[in-house]
C-alpha positions as CSV (number, residue, x, y, z in Angstrom):
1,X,-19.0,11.1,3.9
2,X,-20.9,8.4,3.0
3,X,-19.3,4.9,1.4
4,X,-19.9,3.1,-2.0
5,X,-20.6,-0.8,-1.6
6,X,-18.4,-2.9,0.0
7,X,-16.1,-4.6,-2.6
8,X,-17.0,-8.4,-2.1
9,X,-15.1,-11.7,-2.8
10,X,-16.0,-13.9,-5.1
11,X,-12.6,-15.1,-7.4
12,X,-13.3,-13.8,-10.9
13,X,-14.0,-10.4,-9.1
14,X,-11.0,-9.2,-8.5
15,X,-9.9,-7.6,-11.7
16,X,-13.0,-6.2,-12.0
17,X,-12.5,-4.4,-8.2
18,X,-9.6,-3.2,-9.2
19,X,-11.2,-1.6,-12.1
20,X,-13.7,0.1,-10.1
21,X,-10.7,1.8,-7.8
22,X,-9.1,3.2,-11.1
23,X,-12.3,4.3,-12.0
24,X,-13.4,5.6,-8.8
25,X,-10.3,7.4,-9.0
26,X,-11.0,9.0,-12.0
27,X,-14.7,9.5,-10.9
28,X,-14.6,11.1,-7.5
29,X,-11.7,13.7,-9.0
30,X,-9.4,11.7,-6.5
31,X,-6.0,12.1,-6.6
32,X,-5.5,9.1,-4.3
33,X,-6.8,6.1,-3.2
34,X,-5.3,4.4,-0.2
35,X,-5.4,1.0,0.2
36,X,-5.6,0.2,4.9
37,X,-4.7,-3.4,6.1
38,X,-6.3,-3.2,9.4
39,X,-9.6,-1.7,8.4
40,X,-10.1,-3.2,5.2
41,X,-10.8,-0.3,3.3
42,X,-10.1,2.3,0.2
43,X,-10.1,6.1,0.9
44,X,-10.5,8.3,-2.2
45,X,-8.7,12.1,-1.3
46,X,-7.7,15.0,-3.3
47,X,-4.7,16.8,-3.6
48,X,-5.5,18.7,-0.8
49,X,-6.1,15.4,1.4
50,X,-10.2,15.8,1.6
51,X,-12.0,12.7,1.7
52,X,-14.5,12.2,-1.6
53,X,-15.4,8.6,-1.1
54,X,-14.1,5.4,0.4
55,X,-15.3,1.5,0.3
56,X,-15.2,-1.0,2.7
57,X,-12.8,-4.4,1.2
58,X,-14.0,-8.2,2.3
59,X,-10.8,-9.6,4.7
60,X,-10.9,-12.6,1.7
61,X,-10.5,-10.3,-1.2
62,X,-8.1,-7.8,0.2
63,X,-4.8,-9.9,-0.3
64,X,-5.9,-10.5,-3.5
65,X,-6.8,-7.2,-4.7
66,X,-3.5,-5.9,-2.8
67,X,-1.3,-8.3,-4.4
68,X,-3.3,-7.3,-8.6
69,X,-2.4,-3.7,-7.8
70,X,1.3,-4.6,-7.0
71,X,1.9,-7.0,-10.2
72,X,0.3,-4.5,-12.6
73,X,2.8,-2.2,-11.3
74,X,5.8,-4.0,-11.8
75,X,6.8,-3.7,-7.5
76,X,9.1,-6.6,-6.7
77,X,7.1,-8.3,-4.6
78,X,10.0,-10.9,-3.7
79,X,12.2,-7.9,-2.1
80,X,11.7,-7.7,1.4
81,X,12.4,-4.1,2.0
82,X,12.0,-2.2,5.4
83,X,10.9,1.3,3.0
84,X,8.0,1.3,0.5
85,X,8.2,0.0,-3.2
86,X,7.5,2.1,-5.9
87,X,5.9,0.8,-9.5
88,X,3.8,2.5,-12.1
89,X,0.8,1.5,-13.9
90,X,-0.6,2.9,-17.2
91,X,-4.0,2.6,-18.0
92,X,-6.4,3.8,-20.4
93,X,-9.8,4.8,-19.6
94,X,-12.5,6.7,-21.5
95,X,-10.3,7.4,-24.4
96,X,-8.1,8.9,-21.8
97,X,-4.5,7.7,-21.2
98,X,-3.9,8.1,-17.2
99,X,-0.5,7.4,-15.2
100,X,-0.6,6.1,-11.9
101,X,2.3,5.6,-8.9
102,X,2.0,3.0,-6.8
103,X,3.5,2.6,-3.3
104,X,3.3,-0.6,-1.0
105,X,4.5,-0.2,2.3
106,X,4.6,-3.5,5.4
107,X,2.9,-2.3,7.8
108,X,2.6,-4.4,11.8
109,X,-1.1,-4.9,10.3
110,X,-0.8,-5.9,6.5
111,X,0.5,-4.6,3.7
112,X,-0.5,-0.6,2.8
113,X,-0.9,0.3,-1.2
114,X,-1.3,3.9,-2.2
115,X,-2.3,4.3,-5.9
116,X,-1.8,8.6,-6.9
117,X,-2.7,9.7,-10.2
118,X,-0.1,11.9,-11.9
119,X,-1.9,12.4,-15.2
């Protein structure tokens, strides 16, 4: 498995990087891309868990991109909860209208999104 380019900071980035995961998504035939706090990365799988892709995420811009994923969603991120929060986001890409469910989870190292494609 080889990785994409690292996803970089700079500040008016960050919609655009959370484009390219939707679109990666979409792309690799993912079914899921999992956001990891400690390693500072995304890891595209399919349904059956195989690995299609992945990208290394600066330490600056991960918060942010974390925190874009979340609010598109709708999670409440002023709930502390011990159990992951759940949202949904709707997007439309390529003529295409695709549902996603979103799952962000505390973990000791950071916070833990997972972003599944259900349509």
């Amino acid at each position: 498995m080889t990785f994409d380019e690292d996803i970089n900071f700079d500040g008016e980035s960050i919609i655009r990087d959370v484009n390219e995961i939707f679109f990666d998504i979409s792309t690799k035939n993912a079914q899921t891309a999992t956001l990891y706090p400690r390693e500072k990365r995304v890891l595209y799988t399919t349904a059956e868990g195989r690995i299609v892709g992945g990208r290394m995420i600066s330490a600056d811009s991960y918060a942010l991109i974390v925190t874009r994923i979340e609010i598109m969603s709708g999670v409440d991120m002023g709930r502390i909860s011990s159990g992951p929060q759940e949202g949904k986001i709707y997007l439309r890409l390529s003529d295409q209208h695709n549902e996603y469910n979103v799952s962000s989870k505390i973990t000791s190292e950071g916070k833990q999104v997972t972003v599944t494609r259900t349509s």
